[in-house]
N, C-alpha and C positions, 0 to 999 in steps of 0.2 A: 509657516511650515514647521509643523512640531510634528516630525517622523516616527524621534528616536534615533536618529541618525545623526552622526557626530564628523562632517564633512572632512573636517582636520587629522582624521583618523585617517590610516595607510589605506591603499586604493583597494588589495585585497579584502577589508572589511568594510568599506562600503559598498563595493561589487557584490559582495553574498547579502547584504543587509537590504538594497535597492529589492531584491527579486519578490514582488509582487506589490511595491509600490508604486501605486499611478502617477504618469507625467499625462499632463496636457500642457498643450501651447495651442495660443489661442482657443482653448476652447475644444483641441482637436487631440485625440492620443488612446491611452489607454495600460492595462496593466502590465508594469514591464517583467518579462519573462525572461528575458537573458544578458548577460552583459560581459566586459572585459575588462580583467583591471592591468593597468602601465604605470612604471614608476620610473624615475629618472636612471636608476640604476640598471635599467632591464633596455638588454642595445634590441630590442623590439619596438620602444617606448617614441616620440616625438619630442621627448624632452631628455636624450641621453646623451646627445651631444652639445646638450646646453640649451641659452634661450635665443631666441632668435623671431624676427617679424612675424613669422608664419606660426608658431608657438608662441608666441610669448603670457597668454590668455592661460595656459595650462601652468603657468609661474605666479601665477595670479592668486588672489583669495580663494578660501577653497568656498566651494557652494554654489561657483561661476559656471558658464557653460563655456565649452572650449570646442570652434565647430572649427572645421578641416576642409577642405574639398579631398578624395580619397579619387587617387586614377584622373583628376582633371574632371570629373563626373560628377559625383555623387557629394552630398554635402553629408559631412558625420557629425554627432551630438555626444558629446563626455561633459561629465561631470568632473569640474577639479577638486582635489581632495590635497590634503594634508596643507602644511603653512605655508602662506604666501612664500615665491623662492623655489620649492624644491622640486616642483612638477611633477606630479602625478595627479592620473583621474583613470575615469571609468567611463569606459563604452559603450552606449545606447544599443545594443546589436539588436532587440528584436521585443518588439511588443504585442499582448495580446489585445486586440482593436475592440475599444468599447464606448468611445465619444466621437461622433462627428464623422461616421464609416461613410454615411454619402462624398462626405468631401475629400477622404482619403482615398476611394474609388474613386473621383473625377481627378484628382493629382493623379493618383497614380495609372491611372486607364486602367484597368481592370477591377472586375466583381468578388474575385476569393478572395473570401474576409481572411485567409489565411496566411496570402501571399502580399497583403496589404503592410505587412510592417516585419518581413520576416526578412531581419539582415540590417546593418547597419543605413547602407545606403537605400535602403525603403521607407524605412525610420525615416530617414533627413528628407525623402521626397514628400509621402505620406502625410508628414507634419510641418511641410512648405519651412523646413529648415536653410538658415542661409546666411552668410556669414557677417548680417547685420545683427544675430545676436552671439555672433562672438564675443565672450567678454562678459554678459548680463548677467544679473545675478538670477539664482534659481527662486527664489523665493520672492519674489516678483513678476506681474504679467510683464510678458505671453507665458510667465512658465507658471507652471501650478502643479503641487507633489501632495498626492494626498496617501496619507495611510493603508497600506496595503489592510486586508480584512482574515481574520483567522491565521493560524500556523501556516508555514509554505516548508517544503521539503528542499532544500538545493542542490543542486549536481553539481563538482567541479570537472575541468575536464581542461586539455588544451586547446589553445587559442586557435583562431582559423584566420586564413587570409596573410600570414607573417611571414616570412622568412628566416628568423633568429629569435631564439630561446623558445621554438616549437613546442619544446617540450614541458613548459609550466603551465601549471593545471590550475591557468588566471583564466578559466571561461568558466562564468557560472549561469543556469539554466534552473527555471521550475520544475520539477521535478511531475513528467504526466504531458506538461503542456506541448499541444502540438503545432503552437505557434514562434515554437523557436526555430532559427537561420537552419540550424542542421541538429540533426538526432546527437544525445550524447552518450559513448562507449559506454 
């Protein structure tokens, strides 16, 4: 995994550094278009109130995946970032689909290639995310990060779906692409 991406760096600058670098798992993914960054200090975060069972993945080495169930539903995909201990990572929120769309259409029951990865919990369905690779490292299958190709433009913007610290402009998006969760202001 040679990005250029320096995991142990704050969540803010991996979140804007990720956007138009491809994740596959298994085999299956595509280019990522949008994301979230959380840090321990941010009472938005899952690591703000410390480590705990359900967290403890996002304390972990950074480069790790740290998956969630979100709502009892949906399984979510972060990247942990900065040094083992402090918790933070970044948000899988929406990808543009370009490996393995038959089988993200049979996950997901549906045909729009557009609504096949658009939002965190599509992401986790899409790419049979599940809380057996909690923990894993990224740079290892099922995971696979390849170099995004050419300039990309970033949007910041705030977070969706939170209730606290609405207002930090940790959502970042491709800037054009119409496979992101929602439009950004």
């Amino acid at each position: 995994m040679n990005l250029g991406i320096d995991f142990s760096a704050d969540s803010l600058h991996v979140a804007q550094r990720l956007i138009g670098v491809t994740l596959l798992v298994g085999g299956v993914g595509g280019r990522i278009v949008e994301t979230e960054a959380y840090d321990r200090d941010d009472p938005a975060s899952h690591s703000f109130a410390g480590a705990n069972p359900r967290n403890a993945a996002m304390f972990g080495p950074p480069g790790h995946a740290y998956v969630y169930r979100s709502y009892g539903i949906h399984w979510c995909l972060n990247f942990v970032c900065r040094e083992a201990g402090h918790g933070a990572g970044v948000l899988i929120r929406a990808l543009e689909p370009t490996a393995g769309l038959g089988l993200m259409r049979e996950r997901r029951g549906i045909d729009d290639v557009r609504l096949l990865c658009a939002g965190p919990g599509r992401v986790g369905q899409a790419l049979a995310i599940t809380r057996e690779l909690n923990g894993l490292p990224l740079d290892r299958p099922p995971f696979e990060l390849l170099p995004g190709e050419g300039a990309v433009h970033v949007l910041a913007g705030p977070r969706i779906g939170i209730s606290k610290a609405i207002e930090a402009p940790w959502r970042f998006g491709l800037a054009g692409s119409r496979f992101v969760s929602r439009p950004f202001r």
